[in-house]
C-alpha positions in Angstrom: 0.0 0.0 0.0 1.3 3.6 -1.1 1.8 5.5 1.8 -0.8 8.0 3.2 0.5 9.8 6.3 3.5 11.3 5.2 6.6 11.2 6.7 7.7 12.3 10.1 3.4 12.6 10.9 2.7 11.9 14.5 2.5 8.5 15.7 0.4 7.3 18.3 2.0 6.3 21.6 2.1 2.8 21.9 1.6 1.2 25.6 -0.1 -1.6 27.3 -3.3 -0.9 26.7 -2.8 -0.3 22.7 -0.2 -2.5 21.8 -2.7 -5.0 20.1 -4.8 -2.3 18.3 -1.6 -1.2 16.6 1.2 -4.3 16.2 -1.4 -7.0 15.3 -2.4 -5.8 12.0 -6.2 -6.9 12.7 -8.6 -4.7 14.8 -8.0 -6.0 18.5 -10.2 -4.4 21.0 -10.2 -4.3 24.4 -12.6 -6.7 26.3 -12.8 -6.1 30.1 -11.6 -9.7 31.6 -14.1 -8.9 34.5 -17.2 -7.9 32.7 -16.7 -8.8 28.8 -17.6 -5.2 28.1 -15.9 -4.4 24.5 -14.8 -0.7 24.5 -12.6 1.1 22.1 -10.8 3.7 22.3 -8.4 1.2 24.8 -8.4 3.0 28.2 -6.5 1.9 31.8 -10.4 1.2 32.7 -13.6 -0.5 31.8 -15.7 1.6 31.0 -18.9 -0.3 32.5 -17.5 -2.3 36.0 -14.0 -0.1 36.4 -12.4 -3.1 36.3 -8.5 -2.8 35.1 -7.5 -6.4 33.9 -8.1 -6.5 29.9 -7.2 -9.0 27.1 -8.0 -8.7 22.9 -10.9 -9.2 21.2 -10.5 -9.6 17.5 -13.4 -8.5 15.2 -13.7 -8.7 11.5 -12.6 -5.2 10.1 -15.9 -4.7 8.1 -18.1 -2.0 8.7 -20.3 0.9 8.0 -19.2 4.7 7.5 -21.4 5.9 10.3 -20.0 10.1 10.0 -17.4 11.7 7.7 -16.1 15.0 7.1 -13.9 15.6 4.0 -10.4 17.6 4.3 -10.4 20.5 1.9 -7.9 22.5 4.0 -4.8 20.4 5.1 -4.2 20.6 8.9 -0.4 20.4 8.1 1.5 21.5 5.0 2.8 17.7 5.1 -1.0 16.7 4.1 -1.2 19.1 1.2 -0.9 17.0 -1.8 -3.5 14.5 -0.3 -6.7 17.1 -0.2 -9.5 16.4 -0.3 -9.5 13.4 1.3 -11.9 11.8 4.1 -12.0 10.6 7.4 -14.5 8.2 9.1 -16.3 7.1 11.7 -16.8 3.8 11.1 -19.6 1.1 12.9 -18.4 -2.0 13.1 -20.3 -5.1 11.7 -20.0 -6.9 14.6 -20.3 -4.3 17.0 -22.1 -1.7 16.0 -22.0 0.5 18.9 -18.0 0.3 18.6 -17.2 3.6 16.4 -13.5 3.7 14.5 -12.4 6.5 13.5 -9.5 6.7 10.3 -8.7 7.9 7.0 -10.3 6.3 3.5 -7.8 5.8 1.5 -9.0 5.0 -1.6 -12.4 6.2 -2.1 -12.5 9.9 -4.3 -13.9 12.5 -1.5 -17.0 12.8 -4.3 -17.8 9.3 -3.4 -18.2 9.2 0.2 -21.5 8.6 2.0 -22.9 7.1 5.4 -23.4 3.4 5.0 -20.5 3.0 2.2 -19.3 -0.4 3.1 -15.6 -0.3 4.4 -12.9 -2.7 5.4 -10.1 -2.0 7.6 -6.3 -2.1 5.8 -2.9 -1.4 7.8 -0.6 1.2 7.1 2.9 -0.3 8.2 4.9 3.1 9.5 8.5 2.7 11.1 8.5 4.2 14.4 11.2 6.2 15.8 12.7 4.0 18.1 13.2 1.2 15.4 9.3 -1.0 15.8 7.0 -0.8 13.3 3.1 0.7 13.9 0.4 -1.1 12.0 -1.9 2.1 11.6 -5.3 1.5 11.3 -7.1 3.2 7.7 -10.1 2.3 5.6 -10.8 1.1 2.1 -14.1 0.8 0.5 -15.5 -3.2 0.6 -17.6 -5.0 -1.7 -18.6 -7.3 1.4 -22.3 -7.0 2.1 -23.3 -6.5 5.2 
């Protein structure tokens, strides 16, 4: 996949609760080992019990665009040459309630709309200190739902 953040972009910190979400290359959420709540973005605590022990849930990476605003005006001059471009709030299939958000990729701004079909892809980006961050984007799926 061609590159879309460009380089030197900020990366997300990577720590306990995260790691899975962005060195798996699937989408691993974080299930409360207490409760079974699924919640996303991860946090140090559940969001329904306040428990604070977690482990991965893996879901598909298909959903719906539930929001999305198009880019006309670049936020950096790094992002310049990819304008207009969208991001997403995506529903997942499985979890519907569970909202990512991310770039789409490969879809022309034109041809955006809520309930486009999506898939999740991974954008591999070196990280400074030598790993490697799967980063979570979009690209339009022919999968029904």
């Amino acid at each position: 996949m061609t590159r879309f953040m460009p380089e030197g972009w900020v990366l997300p910190r990577v720590d306990h609760f995260n790691h899975d979400f962005f060195s798996t290359g699937k989408l691993v959420l974080q299930e409360c080992s207490t409760c079974g709540n699924i919640q996303h973005p991860p946090e140090e605590i559940c969001y329904k019990c306040y428990g604070s022990d977690f482990r991965g849930c893996e879901v598909n990476g298909y959903g719906t665009i539930y929001s999305y605003i198009v880019v006309h005006n670049p936020p950096s001059p790094a992002l310049a040459s990819r304008v207009p471009y969208g991001v997403v709030l995506v529903s997942l299939d499985e979890l519907p309630e569970i909202r990512i958000l991310g770039n789409l990729i490969d879809v022309p701004a034109s041809e955006i709309s809520i309930g486009l079909r999506v898939q999740a892809t991974f954008e591999e980006i070196s990280d400074p200190d030598g790993g490697v961050i799967l980063l979570p984007q979009w690209k339009r799926s022919d999968k029904a739902g």
